[in-house]
N, C-alpha and C positions, 0 to 999 in steps of 0.2 A: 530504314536501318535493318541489316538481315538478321536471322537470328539462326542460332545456332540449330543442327538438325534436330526434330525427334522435339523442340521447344514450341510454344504457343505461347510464349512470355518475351520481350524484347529485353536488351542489357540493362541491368539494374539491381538492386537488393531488393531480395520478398524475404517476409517471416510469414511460416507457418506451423500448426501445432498437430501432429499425430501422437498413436497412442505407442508407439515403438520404433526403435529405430529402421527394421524390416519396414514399416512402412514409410520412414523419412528417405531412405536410400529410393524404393518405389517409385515415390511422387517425384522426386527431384528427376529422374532418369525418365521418367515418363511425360515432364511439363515442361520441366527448365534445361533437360538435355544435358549431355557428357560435357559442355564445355563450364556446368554450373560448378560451384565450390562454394563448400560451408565457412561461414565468419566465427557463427559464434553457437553454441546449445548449450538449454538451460532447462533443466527439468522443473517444470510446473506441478505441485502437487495438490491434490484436493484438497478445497477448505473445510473445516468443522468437523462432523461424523462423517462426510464422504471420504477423509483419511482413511476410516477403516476397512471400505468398502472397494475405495478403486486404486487400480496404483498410477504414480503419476508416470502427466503429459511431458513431453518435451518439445521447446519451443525453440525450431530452427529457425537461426539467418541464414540465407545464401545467396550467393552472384551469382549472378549470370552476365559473365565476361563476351564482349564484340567477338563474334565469328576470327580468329586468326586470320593470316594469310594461308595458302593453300602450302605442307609441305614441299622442301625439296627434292628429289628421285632419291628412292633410297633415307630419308631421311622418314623416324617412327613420328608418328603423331598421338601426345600424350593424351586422352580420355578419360585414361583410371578412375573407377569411382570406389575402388579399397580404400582410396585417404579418405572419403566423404564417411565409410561406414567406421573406419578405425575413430572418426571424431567424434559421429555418435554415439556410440554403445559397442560393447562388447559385440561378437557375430553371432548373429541370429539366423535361422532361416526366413527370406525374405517372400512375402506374399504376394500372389501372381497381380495383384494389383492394387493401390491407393485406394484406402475407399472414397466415395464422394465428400464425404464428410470433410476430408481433409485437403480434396483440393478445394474444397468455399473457401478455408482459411487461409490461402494464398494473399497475403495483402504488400501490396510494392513499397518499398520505401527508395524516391527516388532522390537517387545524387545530388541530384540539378538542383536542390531546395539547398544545399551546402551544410553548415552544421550549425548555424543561426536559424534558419527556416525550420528544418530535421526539430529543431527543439521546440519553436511556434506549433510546430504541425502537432509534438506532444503535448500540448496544452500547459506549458509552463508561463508563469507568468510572469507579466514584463518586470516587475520584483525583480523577481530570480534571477531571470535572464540579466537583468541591469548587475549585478551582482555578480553574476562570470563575466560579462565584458568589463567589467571596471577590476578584475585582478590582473595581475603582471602577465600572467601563464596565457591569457588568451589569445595572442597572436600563436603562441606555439602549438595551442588546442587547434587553431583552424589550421597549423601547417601539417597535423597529422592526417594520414589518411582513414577516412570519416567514419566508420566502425569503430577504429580506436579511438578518433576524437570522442565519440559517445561512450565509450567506457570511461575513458578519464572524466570526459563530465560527470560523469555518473557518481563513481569515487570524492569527487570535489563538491557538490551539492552533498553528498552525504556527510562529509567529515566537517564544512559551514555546519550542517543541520544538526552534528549532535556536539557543536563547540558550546557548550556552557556548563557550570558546573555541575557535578552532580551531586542530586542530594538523593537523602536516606528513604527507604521505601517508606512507603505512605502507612501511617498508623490512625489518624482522627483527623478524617478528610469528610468535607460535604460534598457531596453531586449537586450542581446548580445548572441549568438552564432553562430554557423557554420552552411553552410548553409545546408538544409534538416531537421533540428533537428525540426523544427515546431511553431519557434522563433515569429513570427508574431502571429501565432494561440492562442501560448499563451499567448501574450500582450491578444486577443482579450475578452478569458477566461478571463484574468485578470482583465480587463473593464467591465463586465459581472458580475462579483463578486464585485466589488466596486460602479456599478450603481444600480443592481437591488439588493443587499441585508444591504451594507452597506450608500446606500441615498447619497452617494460622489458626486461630481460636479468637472471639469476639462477639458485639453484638452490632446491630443495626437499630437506629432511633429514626421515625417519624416523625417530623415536626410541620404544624398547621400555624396559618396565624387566621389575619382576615380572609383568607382566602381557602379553600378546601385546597386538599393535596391528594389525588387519586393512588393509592397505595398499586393498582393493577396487578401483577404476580407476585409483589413482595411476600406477604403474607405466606404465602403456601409455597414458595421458593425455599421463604426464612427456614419455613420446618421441615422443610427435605432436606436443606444441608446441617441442621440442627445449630443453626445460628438464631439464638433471640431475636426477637423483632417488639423495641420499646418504643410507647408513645410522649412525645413531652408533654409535658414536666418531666424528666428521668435524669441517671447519670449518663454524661457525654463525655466521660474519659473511661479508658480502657477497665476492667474488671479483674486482667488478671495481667502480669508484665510479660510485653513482647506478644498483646494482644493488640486489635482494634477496636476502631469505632469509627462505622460509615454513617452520613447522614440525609437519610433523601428530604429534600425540604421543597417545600412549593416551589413554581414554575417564577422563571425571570422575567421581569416586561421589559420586552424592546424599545418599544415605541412611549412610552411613561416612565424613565427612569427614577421620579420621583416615590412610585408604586415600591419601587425595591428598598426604602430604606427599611421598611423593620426587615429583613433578610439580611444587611448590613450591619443593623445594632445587634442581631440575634449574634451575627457571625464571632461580631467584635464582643462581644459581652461573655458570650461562652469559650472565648480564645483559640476559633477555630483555625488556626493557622493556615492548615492544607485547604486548597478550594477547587475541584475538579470543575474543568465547565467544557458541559456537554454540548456539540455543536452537530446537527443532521447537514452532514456533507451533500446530501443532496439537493438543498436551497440554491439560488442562482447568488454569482459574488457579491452583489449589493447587502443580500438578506445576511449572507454568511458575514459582512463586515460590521453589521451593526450588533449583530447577537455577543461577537467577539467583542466589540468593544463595551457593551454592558458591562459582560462577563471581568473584563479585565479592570472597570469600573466596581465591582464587588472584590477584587482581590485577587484574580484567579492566579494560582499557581500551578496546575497541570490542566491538561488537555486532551478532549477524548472527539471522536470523528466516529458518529455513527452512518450509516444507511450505505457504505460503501459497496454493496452491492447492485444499489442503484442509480450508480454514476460510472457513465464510462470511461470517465478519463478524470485521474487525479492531481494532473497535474498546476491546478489551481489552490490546491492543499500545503505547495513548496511556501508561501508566505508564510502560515503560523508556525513551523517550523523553526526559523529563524528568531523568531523572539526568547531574548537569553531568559526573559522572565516566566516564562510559562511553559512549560515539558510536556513535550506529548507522552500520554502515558499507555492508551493503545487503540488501534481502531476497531470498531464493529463490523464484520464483514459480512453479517447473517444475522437472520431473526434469533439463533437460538441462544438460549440463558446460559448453554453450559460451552459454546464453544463458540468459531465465529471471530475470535477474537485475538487480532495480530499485534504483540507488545515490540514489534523492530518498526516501530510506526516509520524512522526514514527508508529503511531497508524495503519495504513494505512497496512504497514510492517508487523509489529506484526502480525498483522491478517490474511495476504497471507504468508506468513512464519513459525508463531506457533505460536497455543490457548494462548489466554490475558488474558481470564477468570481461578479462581481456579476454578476447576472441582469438582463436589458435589457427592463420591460411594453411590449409594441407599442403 
């Protein structure tokens, strides 16, 4: 198959991510040649403190459309790449070339997989997947052409994922899970996000039974954000109204579910309604289904997805999602205590999974 002049990429969709539009115009004119045209752009921005530091990426679709036939005498043959920069960004001046960096990230996504494949290839799982073929809409999903069918998918997995009620933010919630998963880190994000952005007031209680509970940067977290940090025996209801009260408690057994009842009795006894259960997204699906089902075996009513910096592909995460019973409440995208930490947990998805946005053909 020929390719179009001036290309070293044959007909297909590539996404790739530069740090400006000057050099999205660039690469495309220099790899994928005047017959390419952009689908879709979606600005990427740094996670955690790298917000303050760099500004964001942008992550182009684009074609690369079969060679034409050759004009007629006198007839112009259309090239323009104005409509590829009018899509990107405002006009900038463009830089005499791509750096390398940006054409690595050149990655294909080909047609020929359709928009059942396209969705295997993101790593969703047969769940999901089972879930869009069994609504009414999916003959019409696969009658669109395949950019758009991934946007509606995209829209339609999202709007399943946040179909259940909502309830009131979290006030006298336990962190529960097994141990590794980063259970502690994330109370401390969690504290983090309820002192510095939403102005809350409260304390934090330790609780031990048989077993030690590794406190790790609570302590000296607790007094930087000048949040208490009590050990039980204490009070486990709020101190002042329209305060909190989080509870970090020992680690959950997977493997001995019998190990967990005084975690149970404690829960039950102290009337802890809310039960966050923390799960390290970077475990293979087996590990992650057993942890979950503990988890949901102690009560759990929201959901937290740590290590998500160490998994490339999220799309194995579409299952818990879907449970009306238990809300994801946000993931961990980084080691750090104060940032890191993404509360549009479906949106989140969508985005490292497949384009949210409809895509505009120049």
């Amino acid at each position: 198959m020929s390719t179009s002049p001036g290309s070293t990429y044959p007909p297909g969709a590539y996404k790739f991510t530069v740090g400006s539009a000057g050099e999205a115009v660039t690469l495309i004119r220099e790899r994928l040649g005047p017959q390419a045209r952009v689908l879709s752009v979606r600005a990427v921005a740094a996670s955690g403190l790298g917000k303050l530091f760099r500004s964001p990426r942008l992550e182009v679709i684009a074609q690369v459309d079969p060679e034409p036939a050759a004009p007629a005498p006198g007839e112009a043959t259309v090239v323009s790449l104005a409509a590829v920069s009018a899509e990107l960004a405002a006009p900038e001046r463009r830089p005499a070339a791509a750096p390398p960096s940006a054409r690595a990230r050149l990655a294909p996504l080909p047609s020929t997989l359709g928009l059942e494949g396209l969705l295997r290839r993101s790593g969703i799982t047969e769940t999901a997947l089972s879930r869009l073929q069994a609504g009414v809409n999916w003959p019409e999903l696969n009658a669109l052409p395949l950019h758009r069918a991934l946007a509606e998918t995209s829209r339609l997995l999202r709007t399943q994922a946040e179909a259940r009620q909502v309830r009131p933010p979290l006030a006298r919630a336990a962190f529960i899970g097994a141990a590794g998963v980063g259970r502690t880190t994330a109370l401390c994000k969690w504290l983090a996000q309820e002192v510095f952005r939403r102005a809350r007031i409260g304390h934090v209680v330790s609780v031990e039974f048989d077993r030690p509970n590794p406190l790790g940067p609570l302590p000296v977290f607790s007094e930087a954000l000048g949040v208490p940090l009590a050990h039980f025996p204490c009070e486990t209801r709020p101190a002042v109204p329209g305060g909190f009260v989080y509870l970090d408690l020992p680690a959950v057994s997977v493997r001995r579910p019998k190990d967990n009842a005084p975690l149970a009795e404690f829960l039950d006894r102290e009337a802890i309604k809310e039960r966050v259960l923390v799960l390290n997204a970077a475990y293979d699906r087996p590990s992650l289904r057993d942890a979950y089902a503990a988890g949901r075996d102690l009560g759990a009513t929201h959901l937290v997805f740590t290590h998500l910096d160490e998994v490339p592909q999220w799309g194995k995460l579409w299952d818990y999602l879907f449970d009306a019973d238990i809300e994801p409440l946000f993931l961990a995208t980084g080691p750090s205590l104060t940032g890191d930490c993404e509360e549009d947990v479906p949106g989140a998805i969508v985005r490292r999974t497949l384009p949210d946005d409809e895509p505009t053909d120049p």
